[in-house]
PAKOLSE-714972 format. One record per residue: x, y, z of N, C-alpha, C in turn. Coordinates in Angstrom, 2 decimals, always signed. Atoms other than C-alpha are relative to their C-alpha. Layout:
% residues N
+---------+---------+---------+---------+---------+---------+---------+---------+---------+
:    n.xx :    n.yy :    n.zz :   ca.xx :   ca.yy :   ca.zz :    c.xx :    c.yy :    c.zz :
+---------+---------+---------+---------+---------+---------+---------+---------+---------+
:       X :       Y :       Z :       X :       Y :       Z :       X :       Y :       Z :
...
+---------+---------+---------+---------+---------+---------+---------+---------+---------+
//
This chain:
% residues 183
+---------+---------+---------+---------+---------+---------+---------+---------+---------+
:    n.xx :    n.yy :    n.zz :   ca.xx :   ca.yy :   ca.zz :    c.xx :    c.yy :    c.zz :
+---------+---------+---------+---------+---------+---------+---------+---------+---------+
:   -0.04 :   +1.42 :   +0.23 :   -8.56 :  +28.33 :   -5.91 :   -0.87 :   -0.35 :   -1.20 :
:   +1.12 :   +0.09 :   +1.14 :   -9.90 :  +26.85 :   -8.61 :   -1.19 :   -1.37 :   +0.34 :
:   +1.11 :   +1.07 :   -0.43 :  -13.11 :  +24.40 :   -9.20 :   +0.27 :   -1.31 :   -0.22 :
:   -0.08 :   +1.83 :   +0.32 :  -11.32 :  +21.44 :  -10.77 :   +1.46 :   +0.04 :   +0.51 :
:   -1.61 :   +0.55 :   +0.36 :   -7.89 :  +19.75 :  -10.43 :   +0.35 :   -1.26 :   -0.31 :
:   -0.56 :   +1.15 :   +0.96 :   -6.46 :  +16.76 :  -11.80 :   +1.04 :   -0.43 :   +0.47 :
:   -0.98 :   +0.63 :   -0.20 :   -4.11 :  +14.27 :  -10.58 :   +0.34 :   -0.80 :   -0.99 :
:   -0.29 :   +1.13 :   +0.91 :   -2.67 :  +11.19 :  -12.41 :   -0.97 :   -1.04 :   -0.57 :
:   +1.78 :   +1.02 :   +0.63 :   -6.08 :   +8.91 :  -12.73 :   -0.98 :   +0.64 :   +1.01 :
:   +1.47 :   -0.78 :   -0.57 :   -8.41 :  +11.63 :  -10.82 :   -0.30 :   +1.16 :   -0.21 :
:   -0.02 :   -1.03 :   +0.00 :  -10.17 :  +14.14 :  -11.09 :   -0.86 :   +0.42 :   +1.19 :
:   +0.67 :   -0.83 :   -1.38 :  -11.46 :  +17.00 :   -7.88 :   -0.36 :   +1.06 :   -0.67 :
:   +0.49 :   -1.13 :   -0.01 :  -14.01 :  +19.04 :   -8.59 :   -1.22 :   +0.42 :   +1.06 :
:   +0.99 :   -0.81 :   -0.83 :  -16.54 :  +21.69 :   -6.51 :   -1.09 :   -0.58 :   -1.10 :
:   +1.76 :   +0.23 :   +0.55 :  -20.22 :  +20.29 :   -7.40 :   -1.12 :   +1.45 :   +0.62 :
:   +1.10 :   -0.86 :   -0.33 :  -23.01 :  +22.81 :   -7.24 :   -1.04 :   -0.58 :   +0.07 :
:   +0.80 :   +1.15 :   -0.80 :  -26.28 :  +21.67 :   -5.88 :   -1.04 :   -0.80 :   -1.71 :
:   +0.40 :   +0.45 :   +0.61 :  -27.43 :  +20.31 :   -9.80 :   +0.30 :   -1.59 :   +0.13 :
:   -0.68 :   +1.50 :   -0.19 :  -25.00 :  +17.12 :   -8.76 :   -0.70 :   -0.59 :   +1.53 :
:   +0.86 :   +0.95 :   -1.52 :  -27.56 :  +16.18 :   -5.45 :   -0.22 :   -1.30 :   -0.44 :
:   +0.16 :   +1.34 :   +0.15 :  -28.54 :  +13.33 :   -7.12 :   +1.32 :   -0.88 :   +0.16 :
:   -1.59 :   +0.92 :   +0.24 :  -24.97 :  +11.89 :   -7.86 :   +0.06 :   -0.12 :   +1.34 :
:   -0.74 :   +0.01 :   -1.52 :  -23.98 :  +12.97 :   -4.30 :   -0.92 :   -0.73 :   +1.23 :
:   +0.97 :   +0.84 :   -0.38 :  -26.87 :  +11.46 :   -2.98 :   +0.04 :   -1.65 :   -0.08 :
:   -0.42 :   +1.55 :   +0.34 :  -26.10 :   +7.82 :   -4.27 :   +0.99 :   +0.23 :   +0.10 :
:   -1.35 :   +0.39 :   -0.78 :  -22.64 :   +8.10 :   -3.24 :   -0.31 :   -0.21 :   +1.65 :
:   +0.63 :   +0.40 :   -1.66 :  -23.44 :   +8.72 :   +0.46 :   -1.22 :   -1.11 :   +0.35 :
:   +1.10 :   +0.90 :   -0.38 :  -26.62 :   +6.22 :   +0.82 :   +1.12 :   -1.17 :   -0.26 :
:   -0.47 :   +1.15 :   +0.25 :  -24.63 :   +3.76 :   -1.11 :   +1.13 :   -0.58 :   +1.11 :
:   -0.71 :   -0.14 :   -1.59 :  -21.95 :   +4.14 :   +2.08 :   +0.23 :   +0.57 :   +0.58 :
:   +0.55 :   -0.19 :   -1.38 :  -23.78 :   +4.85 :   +4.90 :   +0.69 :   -0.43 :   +0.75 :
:   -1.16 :   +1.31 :   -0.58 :  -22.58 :   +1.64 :   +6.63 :   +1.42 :   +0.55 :   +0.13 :
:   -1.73 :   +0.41 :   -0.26 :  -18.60 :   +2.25 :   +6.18 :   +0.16 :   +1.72 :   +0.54 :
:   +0.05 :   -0.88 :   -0.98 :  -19.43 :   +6.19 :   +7.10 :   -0.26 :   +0.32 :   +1.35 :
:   -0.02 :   -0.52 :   -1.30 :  -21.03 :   +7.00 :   +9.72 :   +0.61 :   -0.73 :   +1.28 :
:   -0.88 :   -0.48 :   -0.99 :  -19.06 :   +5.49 :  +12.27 :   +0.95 :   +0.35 :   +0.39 :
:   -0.89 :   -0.70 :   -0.10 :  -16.95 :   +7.59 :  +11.81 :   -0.37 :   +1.54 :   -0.11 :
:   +0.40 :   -0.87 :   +0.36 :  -18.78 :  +10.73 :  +11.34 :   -0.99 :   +0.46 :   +1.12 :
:   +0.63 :   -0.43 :   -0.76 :  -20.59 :  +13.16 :  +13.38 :   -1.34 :   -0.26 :   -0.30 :
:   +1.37 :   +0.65 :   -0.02 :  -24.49 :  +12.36 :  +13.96 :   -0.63 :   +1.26 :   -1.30 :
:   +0.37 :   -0.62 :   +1.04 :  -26.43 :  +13.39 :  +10.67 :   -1.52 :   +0.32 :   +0.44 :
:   +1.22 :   -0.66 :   -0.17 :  -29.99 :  +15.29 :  +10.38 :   -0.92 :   -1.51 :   -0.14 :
:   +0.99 :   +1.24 :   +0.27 :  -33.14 :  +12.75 :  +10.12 :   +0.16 :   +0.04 :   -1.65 :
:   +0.42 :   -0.33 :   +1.18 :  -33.53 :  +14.39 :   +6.26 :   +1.43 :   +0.24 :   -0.38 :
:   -1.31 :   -0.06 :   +0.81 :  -29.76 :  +14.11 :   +5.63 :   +0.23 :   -0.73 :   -1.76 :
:   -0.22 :   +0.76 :   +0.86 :  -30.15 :  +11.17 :   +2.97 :   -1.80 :   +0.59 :   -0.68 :
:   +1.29 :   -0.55 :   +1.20 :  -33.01 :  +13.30 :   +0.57 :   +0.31 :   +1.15 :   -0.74 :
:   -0.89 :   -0.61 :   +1.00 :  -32.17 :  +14.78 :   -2.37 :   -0.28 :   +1.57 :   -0.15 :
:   -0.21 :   -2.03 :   -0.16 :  -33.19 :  +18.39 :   -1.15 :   +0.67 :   +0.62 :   +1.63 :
:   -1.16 :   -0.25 :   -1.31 :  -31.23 :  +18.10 :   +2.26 :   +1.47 :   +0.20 :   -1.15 :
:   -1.27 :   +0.00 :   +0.71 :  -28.05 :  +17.21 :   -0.57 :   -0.45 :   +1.41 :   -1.04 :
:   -0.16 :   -1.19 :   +0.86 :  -28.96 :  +19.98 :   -2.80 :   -0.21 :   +1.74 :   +0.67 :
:   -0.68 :   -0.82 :   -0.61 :  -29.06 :  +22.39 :   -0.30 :   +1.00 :   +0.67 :   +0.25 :
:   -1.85 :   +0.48 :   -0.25 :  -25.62 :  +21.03 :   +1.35 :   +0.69 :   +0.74 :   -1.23 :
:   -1.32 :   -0.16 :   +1.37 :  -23.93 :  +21.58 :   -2.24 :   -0.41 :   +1.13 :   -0.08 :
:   -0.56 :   -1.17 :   +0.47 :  -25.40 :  +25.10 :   -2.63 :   +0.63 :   +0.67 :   +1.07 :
:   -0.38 :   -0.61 :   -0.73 :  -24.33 :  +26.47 :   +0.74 :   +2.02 :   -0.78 :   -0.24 :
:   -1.75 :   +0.27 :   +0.12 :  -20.81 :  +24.52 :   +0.23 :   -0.05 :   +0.66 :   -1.28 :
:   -0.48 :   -1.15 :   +1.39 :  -20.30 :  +26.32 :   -3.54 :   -0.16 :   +1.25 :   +0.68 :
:   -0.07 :   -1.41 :   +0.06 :  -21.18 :  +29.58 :   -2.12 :   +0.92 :   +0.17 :   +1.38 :
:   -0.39 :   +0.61 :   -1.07 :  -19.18 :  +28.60 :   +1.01 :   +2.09 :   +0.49 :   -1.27 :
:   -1.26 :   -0.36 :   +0.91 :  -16.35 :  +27.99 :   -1.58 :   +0.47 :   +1.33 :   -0.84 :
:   -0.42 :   -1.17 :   +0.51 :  -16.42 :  +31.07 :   -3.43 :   +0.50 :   +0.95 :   +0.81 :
:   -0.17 :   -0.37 :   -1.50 :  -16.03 :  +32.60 :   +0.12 :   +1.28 :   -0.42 :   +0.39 :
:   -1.25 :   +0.46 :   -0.76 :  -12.77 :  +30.98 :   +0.62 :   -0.49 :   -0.49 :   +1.10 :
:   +0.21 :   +0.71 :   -1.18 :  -14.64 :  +29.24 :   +3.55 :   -0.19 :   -1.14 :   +0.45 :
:   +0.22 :   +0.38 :   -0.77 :  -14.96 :  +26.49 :   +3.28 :   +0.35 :   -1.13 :   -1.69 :
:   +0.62 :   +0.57 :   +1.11 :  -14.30 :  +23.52 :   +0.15 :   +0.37 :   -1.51 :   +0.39 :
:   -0.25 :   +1.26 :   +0.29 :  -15.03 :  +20.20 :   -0.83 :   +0.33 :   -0.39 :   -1.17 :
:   -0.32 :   +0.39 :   +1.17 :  -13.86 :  +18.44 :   -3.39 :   -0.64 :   -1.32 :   -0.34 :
:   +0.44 :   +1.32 :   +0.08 :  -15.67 :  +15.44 :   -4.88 :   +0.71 :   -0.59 :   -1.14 :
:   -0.99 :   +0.36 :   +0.30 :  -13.71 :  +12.84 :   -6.21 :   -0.23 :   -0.74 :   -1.17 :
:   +1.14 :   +1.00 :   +1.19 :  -14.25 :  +11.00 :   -9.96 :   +1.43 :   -0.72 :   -0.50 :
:   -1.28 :   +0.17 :   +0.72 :  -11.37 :   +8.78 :  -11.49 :   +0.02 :   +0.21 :   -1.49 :
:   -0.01 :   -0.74 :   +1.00 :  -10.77 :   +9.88 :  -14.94 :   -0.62 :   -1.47 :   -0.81 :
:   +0.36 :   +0.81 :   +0.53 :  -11.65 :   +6.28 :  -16.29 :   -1.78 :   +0.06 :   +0.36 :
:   +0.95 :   +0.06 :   -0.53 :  -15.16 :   +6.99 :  -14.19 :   -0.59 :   +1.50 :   -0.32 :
:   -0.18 :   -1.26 :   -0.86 :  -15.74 :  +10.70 :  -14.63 :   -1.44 :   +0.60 :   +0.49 :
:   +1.43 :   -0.29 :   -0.73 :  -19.47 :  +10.79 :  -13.80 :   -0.52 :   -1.06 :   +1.43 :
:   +0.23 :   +0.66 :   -1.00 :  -19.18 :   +8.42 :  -11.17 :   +0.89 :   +0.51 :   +1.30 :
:   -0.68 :   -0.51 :   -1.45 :  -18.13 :  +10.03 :   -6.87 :   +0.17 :   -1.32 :   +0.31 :
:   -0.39 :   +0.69 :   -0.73 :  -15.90 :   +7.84 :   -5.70 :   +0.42 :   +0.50 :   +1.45 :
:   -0.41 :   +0.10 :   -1.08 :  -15.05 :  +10.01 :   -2.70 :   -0.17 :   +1.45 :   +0.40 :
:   +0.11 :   -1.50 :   +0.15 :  -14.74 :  +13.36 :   -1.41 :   +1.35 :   +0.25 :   +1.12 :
:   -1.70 :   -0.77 :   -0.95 :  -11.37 :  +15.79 :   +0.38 :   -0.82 :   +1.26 :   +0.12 :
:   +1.07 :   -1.58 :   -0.56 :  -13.12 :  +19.04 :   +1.97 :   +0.83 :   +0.18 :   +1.45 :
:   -0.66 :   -0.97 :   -1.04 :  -11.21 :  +21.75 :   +4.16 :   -1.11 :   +0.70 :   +0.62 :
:   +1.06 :   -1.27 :   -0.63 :  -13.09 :  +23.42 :   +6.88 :   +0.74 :   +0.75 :   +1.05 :
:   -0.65 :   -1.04 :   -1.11 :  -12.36 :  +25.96 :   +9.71 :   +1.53 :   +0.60 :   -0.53 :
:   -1.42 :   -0.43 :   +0.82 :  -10.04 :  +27.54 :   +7.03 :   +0.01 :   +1.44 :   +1.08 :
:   -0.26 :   -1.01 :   -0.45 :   -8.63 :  +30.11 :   +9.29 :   +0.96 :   +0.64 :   -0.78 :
:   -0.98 :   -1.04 :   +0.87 :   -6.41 :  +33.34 :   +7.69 :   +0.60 :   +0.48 :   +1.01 :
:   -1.12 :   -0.60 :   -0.95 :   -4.03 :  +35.42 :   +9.33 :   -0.41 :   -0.03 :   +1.49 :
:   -1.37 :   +0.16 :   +0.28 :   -2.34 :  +34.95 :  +11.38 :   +0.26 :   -1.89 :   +0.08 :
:   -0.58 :   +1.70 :   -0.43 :   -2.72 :  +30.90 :  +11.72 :   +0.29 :   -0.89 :   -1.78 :
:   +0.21 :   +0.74 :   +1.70 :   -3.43 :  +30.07 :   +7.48 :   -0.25 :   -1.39 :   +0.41 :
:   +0.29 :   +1.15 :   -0.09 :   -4.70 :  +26.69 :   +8.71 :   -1.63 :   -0.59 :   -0.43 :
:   +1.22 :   -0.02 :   +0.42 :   -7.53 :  +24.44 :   +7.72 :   +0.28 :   -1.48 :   +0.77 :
:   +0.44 :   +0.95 :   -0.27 :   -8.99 :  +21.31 :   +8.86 :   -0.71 :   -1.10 :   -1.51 :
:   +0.17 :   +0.98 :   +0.76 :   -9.03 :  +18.28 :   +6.61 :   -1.16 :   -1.13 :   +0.45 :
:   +1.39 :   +0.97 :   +0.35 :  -12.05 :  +15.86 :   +5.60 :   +0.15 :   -0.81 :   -1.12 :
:   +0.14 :   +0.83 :   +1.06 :  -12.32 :  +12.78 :   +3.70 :   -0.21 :   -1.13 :   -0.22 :
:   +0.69 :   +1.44 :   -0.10 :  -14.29 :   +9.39 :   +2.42 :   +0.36 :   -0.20 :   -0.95 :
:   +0.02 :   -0.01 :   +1.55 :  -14.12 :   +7.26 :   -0.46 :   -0.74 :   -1.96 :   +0.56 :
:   +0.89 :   +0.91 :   +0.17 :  -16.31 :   +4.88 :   -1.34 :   +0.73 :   -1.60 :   +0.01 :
:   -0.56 :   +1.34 :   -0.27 :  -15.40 :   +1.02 :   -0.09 :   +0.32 :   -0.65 :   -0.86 :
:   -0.30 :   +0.60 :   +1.31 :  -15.79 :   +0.00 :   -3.49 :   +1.45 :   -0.07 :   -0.57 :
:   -1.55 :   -0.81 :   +0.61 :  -12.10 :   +2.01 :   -4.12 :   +0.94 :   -0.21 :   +0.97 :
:   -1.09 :   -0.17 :   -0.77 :  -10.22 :   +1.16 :   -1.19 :   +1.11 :   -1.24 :   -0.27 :
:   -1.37 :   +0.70 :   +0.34 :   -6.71 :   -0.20 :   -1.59 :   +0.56 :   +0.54 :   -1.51 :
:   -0.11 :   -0.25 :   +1.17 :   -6.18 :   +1.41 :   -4.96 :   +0.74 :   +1.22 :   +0.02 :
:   -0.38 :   -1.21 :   +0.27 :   -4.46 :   +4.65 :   -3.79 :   -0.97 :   +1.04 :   -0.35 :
:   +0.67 :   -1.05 :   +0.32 :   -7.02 :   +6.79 :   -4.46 :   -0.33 :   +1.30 :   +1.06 :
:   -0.56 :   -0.91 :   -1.18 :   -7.08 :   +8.43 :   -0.93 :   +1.20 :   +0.79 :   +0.10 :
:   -1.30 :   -0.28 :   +0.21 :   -3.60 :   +8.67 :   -1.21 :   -0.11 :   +1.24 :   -0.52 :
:   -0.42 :   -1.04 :   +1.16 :   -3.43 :  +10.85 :   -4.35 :   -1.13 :   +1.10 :   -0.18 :
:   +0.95 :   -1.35 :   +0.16 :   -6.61 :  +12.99 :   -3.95 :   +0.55 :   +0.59 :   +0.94 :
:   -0.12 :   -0.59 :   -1.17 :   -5.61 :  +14.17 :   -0.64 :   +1.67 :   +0.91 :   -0.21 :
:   -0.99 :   -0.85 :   +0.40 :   -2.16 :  +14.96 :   -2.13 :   -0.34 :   +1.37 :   -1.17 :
:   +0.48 :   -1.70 :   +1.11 :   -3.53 :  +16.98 :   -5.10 :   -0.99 :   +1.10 :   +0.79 :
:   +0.82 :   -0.65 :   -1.04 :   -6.23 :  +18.45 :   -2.68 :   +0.79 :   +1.41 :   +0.86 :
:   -1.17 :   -0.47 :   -1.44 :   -3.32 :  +19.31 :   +0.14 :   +0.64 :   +1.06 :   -1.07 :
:   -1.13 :   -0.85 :   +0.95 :   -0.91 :  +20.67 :   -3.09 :   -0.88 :   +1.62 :   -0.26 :
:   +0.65 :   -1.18 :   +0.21 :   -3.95 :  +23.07 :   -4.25 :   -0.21 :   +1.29 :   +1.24 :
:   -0.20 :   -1.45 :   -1.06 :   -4.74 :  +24.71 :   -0.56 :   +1.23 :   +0.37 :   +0.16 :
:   -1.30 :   -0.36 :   -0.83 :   -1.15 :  +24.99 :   +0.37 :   +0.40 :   +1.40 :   -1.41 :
:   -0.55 :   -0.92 :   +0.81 :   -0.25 :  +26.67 :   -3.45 :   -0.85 :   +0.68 :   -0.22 :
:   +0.83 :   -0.82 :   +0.08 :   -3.39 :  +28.10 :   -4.09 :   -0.76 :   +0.60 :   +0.35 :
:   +1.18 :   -0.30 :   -0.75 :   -5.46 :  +28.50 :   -1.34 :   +1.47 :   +0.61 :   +1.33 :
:   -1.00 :   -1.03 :   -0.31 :   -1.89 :  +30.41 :   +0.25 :   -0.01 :   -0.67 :   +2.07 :
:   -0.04 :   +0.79 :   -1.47 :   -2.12 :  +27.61 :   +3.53 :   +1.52 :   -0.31 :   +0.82 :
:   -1.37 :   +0.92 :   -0.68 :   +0.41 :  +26.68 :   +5.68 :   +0.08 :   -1.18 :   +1.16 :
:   -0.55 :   +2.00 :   -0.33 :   -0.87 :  +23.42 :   +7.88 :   -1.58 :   -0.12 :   -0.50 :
:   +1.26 :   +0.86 :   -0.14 :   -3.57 :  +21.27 :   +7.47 :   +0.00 :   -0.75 :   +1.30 :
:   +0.08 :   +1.04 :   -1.28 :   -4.76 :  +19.35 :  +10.38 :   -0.80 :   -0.83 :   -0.57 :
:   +0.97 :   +1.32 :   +0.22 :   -6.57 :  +16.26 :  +10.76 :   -0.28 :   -0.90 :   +0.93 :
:   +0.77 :   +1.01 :   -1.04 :   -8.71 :  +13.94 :  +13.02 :   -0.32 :   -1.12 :   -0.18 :
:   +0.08 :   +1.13 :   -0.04 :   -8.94 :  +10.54 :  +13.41 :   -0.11 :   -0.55 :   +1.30 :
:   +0.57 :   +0.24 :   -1.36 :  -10.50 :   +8.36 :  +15.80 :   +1.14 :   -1.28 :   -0.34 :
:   -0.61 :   +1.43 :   -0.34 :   -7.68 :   +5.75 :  +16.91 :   +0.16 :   -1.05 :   -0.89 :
:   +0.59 :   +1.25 :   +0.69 :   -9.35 :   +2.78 :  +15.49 :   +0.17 :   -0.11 :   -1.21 :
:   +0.25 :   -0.48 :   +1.47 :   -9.26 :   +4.08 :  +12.15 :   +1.56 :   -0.24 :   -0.21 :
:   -1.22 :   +0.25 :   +0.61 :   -6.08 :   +2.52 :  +11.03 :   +0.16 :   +0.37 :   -1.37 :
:   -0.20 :   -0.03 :   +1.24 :   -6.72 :   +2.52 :   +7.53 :   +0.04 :   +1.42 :   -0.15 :
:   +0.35 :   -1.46 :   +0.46 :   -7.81 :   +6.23 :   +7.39 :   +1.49 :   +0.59 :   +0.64 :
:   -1.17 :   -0.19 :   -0.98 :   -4.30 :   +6.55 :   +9.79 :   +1.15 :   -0.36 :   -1.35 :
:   -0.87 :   +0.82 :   +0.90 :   -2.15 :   +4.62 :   +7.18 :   -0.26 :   +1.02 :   -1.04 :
:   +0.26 :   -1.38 :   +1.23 :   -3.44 :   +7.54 :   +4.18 :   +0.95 :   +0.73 :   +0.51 :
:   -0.59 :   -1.36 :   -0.83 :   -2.47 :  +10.41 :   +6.87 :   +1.31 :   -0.54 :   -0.34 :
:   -1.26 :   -0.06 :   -0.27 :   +0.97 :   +9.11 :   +7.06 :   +0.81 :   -0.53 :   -0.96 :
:   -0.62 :   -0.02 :   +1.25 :   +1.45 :   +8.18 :   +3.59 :   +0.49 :   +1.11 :   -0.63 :
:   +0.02 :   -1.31 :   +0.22 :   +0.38 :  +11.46 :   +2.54 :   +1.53 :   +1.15 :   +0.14 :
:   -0.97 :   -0.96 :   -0.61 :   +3.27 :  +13.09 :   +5.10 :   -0.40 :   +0.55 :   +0.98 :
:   +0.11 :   -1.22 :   -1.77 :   +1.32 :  +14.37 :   +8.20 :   +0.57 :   -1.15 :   +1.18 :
:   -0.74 :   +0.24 :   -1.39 :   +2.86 :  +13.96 :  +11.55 :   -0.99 :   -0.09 :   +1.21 :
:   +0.87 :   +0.10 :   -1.50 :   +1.03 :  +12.61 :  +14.56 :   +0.69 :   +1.05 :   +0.81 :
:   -0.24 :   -1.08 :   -1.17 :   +0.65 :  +15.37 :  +17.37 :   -0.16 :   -0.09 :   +1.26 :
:   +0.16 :   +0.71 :   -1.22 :   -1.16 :  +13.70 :  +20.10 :   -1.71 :   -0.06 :   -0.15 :
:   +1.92 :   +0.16 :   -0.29 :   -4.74 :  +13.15 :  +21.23 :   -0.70 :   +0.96 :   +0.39 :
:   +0.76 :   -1.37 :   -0.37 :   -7.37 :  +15.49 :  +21.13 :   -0.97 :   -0.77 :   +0.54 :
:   +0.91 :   +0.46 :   -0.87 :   -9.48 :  +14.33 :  +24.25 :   -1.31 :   +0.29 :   -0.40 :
:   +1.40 :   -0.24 :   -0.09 :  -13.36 :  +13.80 :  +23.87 :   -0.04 :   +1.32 :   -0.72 :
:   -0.29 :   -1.21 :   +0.47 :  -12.93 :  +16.01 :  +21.11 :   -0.95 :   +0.10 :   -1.10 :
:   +0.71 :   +0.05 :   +0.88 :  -15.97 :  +15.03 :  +18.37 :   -1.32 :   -1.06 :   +0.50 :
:   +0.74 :   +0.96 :   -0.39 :  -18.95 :  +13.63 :  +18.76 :   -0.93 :   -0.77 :   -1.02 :
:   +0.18 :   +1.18 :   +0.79 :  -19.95 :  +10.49 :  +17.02 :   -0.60 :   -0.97 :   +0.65 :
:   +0.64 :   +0.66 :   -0.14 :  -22.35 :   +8.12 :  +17.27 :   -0.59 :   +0.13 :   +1.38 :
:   +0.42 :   -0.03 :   -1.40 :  -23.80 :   +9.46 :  +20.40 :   +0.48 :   +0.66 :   +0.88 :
:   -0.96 :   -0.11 :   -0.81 :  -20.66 :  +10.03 :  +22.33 :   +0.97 :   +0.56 :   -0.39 :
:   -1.27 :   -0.35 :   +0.71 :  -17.92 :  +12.33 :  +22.43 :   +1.07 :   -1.10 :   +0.24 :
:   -1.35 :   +0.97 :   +0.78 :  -14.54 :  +10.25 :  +20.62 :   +1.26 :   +0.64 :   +0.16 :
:   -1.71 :   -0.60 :   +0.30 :  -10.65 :  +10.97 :  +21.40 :   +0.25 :   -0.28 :   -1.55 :
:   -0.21 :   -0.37 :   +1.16 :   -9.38 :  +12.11 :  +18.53 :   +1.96 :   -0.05 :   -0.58 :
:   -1.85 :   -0.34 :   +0.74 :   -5.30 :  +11.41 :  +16.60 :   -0.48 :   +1.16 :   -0.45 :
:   -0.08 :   -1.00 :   +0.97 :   -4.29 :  +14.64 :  +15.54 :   +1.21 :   -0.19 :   -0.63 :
:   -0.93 :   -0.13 :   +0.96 :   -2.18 :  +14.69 :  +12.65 :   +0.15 :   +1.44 :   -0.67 :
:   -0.40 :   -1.77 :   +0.89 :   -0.56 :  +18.29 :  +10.59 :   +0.82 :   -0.74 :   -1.30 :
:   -1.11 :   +0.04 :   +0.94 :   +1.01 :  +18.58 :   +7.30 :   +0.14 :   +1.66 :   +0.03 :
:   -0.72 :   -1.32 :   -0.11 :   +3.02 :  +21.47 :   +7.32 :   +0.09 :   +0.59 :   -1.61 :
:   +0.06 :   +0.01 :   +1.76 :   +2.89 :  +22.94 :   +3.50 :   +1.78 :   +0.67 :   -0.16 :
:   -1.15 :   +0.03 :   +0.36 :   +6.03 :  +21.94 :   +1.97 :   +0.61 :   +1.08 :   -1.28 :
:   -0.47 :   -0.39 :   +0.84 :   +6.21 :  +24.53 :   -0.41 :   +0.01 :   +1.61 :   -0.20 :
:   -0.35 :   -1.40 :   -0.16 :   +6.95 :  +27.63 :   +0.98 :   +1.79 :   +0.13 :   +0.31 :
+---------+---------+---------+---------+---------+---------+---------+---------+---------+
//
């Protein structure tokens, strides 16, 4: 896989832990519209050597095929994270599946930008990262983040019971798949 890719007005690239700061003021700046939706974070999550950690174990994570994020810049912005798309529990033979992840900063919503990272994102594991589904979790409530999924093309599967735990409490979970269309 590679470190960058490029859609129509974005670009996804792998940060190494020199970009903590950046990634650091993206997340603080929304806290609020994350976490409730997100599993419970460390006390020292929001300090810029908890994030520069994070980014080197995800780059070396990525080189590993194990594990990537992508952080998200629009090409009119390109030093500014508007968001991030990150695969985890990439399993290999015999399932080729991965688990999908992804925010974008409140500032950007309604603009498609979810939309079209998550497609260039999805296009790269499936052609380059040799995938065949993605999954994905969503808590119910989460319409808007629901409305992406099914722009995108994944298919509701059913509910994954008390299946994450968030804000305290484990959360039923939509599961959605995209099947990679290009095999």
């Amino acid at each position: 896989m590679n470190f960058t890719y490029e859609s129509e007005r974005l670009i996804l690239r792998v940060l190494d832990k020199n970009s903590a700061p950046m990634v650091l003021d993206f997340l603080s700046e929304n806290s609020d519209f994350f976490e409730p939706y997100e599993a419970e974070k460390p006390p020292n999550y929001y300090t810029l050597k908890y994030q520069s950690v994070s980014l080197r174990l995800e780059y070396n994570a990525f080189i590993k095929s194990s594990y990537a994020r992508f952080y998200v810049f629009t090409k009119a912005e390109p030093d500014r994270i508007i968001g991030t798309v990150s695969f985890g529990n990439m399993h290999k033979f015999p399932f080729f599946s991965t688990c999908i992840g992804y925010k974008f900063s409140k500032s950007v919503w309604g603009n498609g930008y979810a939309t079209e990272a998550i497609i260039c994102a999805a296009t790269a594991i499936f052609k380059d990262g040799g995938f065949h589904r993605i999954e994905a979790y969503v808590m119910p409530d989460n319409l808007s983040s629901i409305k992406v999924l099914e722009n995108v093309g994944f298919e509701y599967e059913g509910i994954a019971k008390s299946s994450i735990r968030i804000c305290g409490e484990y959360k039923d979970h939509s599961q959605y798949a995209l099947i990679n269309p290009y095999k």
